[in-house]
C-alpha positions in Angstrom: 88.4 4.4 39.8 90.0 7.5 39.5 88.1 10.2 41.5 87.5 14.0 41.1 85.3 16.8 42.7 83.0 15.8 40.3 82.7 12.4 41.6 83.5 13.2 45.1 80.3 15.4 45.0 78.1 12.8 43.7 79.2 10.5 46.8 78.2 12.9 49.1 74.6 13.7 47.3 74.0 10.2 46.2 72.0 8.6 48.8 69.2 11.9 48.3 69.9 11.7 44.6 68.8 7.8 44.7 65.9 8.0 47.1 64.4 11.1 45.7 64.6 10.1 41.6 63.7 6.3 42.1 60.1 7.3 43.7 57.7 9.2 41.5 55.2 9.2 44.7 58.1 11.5 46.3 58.6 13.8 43.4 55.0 13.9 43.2 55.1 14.9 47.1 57.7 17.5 46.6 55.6 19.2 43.9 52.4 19.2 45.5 53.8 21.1 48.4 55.5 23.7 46.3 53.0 26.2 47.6 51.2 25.3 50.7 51.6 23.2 53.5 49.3 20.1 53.7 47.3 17.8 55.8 47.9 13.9 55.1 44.2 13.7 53.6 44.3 16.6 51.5 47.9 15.7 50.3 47.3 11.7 49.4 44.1 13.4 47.2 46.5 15.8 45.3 49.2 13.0 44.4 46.5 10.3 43.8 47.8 7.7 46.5 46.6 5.7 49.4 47.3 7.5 52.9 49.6 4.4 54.1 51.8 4.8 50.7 52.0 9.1 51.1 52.5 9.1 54.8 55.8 6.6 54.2 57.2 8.5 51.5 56.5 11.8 53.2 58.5 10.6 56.0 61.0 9.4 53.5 61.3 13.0 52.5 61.4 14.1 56.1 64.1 12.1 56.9 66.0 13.7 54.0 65.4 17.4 55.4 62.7 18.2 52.8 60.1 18.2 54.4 59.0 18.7 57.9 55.2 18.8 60.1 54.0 21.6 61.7 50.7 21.2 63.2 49.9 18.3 61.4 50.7 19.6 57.9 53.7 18.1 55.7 55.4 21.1 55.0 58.7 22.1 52.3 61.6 22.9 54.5 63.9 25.4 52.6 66.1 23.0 51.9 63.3 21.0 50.5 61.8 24.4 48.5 65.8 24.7 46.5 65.5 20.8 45.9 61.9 21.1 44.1 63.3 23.9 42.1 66.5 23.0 40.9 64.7 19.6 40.3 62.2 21.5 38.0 65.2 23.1 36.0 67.0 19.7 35.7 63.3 18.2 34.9 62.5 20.7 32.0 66.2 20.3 30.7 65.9 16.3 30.6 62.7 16.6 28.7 63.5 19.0 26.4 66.2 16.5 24.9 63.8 13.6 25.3 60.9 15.0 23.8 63.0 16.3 20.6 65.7 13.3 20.7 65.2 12.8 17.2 65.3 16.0 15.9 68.8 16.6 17.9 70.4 12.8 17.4 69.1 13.0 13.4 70.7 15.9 12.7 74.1 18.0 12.8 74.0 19.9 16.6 77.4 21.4 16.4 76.3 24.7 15.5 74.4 25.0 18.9 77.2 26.2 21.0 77.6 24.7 24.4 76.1 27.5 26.4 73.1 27.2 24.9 73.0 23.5 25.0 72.8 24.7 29.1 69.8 26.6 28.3 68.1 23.6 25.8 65.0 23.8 28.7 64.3 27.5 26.6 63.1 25.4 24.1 60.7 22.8 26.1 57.8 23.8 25.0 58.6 23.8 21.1 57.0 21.7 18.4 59.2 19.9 15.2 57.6 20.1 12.1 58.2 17.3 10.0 58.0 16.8 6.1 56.4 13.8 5.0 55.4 11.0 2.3 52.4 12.5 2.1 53.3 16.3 2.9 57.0 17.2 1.3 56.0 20.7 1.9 55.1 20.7 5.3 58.2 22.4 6.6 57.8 25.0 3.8 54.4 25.6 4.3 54.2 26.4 7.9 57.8 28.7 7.7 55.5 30.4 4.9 52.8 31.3 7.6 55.3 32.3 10.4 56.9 34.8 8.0 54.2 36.4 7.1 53.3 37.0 10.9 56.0 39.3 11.1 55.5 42.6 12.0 59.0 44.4 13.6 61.9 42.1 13.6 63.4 39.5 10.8 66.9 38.2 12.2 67.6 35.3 9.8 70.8 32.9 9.3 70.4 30.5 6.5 73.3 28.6 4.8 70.2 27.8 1.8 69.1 29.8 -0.6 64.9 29.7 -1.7 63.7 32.0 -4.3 60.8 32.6 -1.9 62.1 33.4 0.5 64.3 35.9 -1.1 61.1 37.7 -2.1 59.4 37.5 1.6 63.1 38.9 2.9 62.8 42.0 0.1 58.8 42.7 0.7 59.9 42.9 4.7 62.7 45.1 3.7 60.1 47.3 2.3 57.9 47.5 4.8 60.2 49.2 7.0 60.8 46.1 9.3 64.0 45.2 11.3 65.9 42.8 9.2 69.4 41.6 9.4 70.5 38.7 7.8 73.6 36.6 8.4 74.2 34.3 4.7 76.9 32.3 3.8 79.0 33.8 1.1 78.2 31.2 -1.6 74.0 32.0 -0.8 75.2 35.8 -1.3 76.2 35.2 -4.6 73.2 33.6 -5.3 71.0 36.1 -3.9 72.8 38.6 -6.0 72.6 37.2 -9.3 69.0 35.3 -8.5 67.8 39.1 -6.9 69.3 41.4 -9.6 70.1 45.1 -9.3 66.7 45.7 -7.7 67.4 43.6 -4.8 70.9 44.5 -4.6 70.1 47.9 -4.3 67.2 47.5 -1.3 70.0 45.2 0.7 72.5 47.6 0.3 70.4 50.9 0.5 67.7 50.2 3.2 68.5 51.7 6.5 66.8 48.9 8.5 68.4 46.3 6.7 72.3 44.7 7.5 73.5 42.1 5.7 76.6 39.9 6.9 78.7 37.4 5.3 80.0 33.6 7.1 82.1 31.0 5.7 80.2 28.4 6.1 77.2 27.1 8.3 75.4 23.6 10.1 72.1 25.3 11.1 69.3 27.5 9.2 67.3 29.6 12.0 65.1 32.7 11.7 63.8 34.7 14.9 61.5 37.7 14.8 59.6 39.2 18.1 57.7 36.6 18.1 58.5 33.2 17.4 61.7 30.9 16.8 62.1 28.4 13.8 65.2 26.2 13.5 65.9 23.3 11.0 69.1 22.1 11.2 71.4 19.9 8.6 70.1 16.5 8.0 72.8 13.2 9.1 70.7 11.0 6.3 69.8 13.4 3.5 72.4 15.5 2.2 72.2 19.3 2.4 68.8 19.2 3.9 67.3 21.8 6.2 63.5 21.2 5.7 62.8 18.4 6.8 62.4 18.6 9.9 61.9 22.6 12.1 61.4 23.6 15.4 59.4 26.1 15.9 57.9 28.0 19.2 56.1 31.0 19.7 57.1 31.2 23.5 59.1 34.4 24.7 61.9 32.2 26.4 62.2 30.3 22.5 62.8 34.0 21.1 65.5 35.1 24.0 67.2 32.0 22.9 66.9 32.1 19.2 68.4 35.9 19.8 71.0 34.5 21.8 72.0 31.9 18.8 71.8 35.1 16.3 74.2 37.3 18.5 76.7 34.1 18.6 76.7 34.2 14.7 76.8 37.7 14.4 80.0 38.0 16.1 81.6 35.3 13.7 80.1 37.2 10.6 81.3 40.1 8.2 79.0 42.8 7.5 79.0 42.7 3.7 77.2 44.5 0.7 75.0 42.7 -1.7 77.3 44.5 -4.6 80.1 42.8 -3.5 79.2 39.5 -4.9 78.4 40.0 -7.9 
């Protein structure tokens, strides 16, 4: 087998790498002493085990430099503080695919760019709205609701064009909010005859709106200040983006979504509505 540092690292970490992730009882040590050392009775309460079973594993994790006594209490060593973190990170990044795996293996991912597929654990906490049999609006419905929650920022990038949503991105226009909008240049032209001079003229004239112009696109996604919603192209239903949107409302969802925005605005033209006409 051909070997590299990749490889020659995992040597050298294996034997903690195996004995830590093949226990849940010593994850489940690790965590509970994340902030406070521990007697034996008080720690076999927190993780739900006999004292025989926790003692053993404790000293499991002893013997790995994790964790170490001191006047009776299991404690983290620092060592052992570093491990339960980075464990965390690579816990919440695992998930985060799991949880959503077929949102992300049903649909088209390669407008996610690589360094934000590092940061997927942004997005853990996230819910996919999913059209239906019974509900073919659902998706609509509840993008509906989040755009009318918006108050100071509308950053949109949408390779689709809705006649709705047209209307929701001119009334936030005229209320003075934030809104930049990255569009493929076939949408544009839609938007432009669809939207008619009085549209055309609020894109181009408003000082709190930017338009921009892109070639082409695999992902629909708007953020605002507040919340994150992202359909991207269907494998199995041909130019579909709602049928399936993630949506989250948490501030590390938003950073990320901005993130995703600033990668698209660099690709992008700035553009005036009156050009595609």
């Amino acid at each position: 087998m051909a070997s590299s540092e990749f490889l020659e690292n995992y040597k050298l970490a294996e034997p903690t790498i195996r004995k830590l992730y093949d226990s849940t009882l010593r994850l489940a040590i690790l965590d509970a002493l994340k902030d406070n050392p521990m007697r034996l009775a008080d720690l076999r309460r927190v993780v739900n085990a006999n004292a025989p079973n926790t003692s053993s594993k404790a000293k499991d994790l002893e013997g790995m430099g994790l964790v170490e006594r001191a006047d009776g209490d299991f404690q983290l060593t620092p060592y052992g503080r570093a491990v339960r973190a980075r464990t965390k990170e690579a816990l919440e990044f695992y998930s985060t695919y799991e949880k959503f795996r077929k949102y992300w293996e049903g649909n088209v991912t390669t407008g996610i760019p690589d360094f934000l597929w590092f940061r997927l654990s942004d997005l853990n906490d996230a819910q996919v709205v999913e059209t239906s049999a019974k509900d073919v609006t659902k998706v609509h419905d509840s993008f509906v609701v989040l755009l009318n929650s918006i108050k100071e920022k509308f950053y949109g990038v949408s390779p689709i064009f809705h006649e709705e949503y047209l209307m929701a991105a001119n009334m936030l226009i005229k209320k003075g909010v934030d809104t930049q909008l990255i569009v493929t240049n076939d949408v544009l032209k839609v938007c432009a005859k669809k939207g008619g001079k009085k549209t055309i003229d609020l894109w181009d004239n408003s000082k709190n709106c930017k338009i921009f112009g892109i070639p082409d696109l695999t992902v629909a996604f708007t953020v605002t200040e507040n919340f994150l919603s992202m359909g991207l192209r269907s494998k199995h239903i041909p130019d579909s983006y709602m049928h399936a949107d993630l949506q989250s409302v948490n501030p590390c969802a938003v950073k990320w979504g901005l993130a995703l925005f600033d990668y698209y605005k660099k690709q992008a033209k700035p553009v005036k509505l009156s050009d595609y006409l």
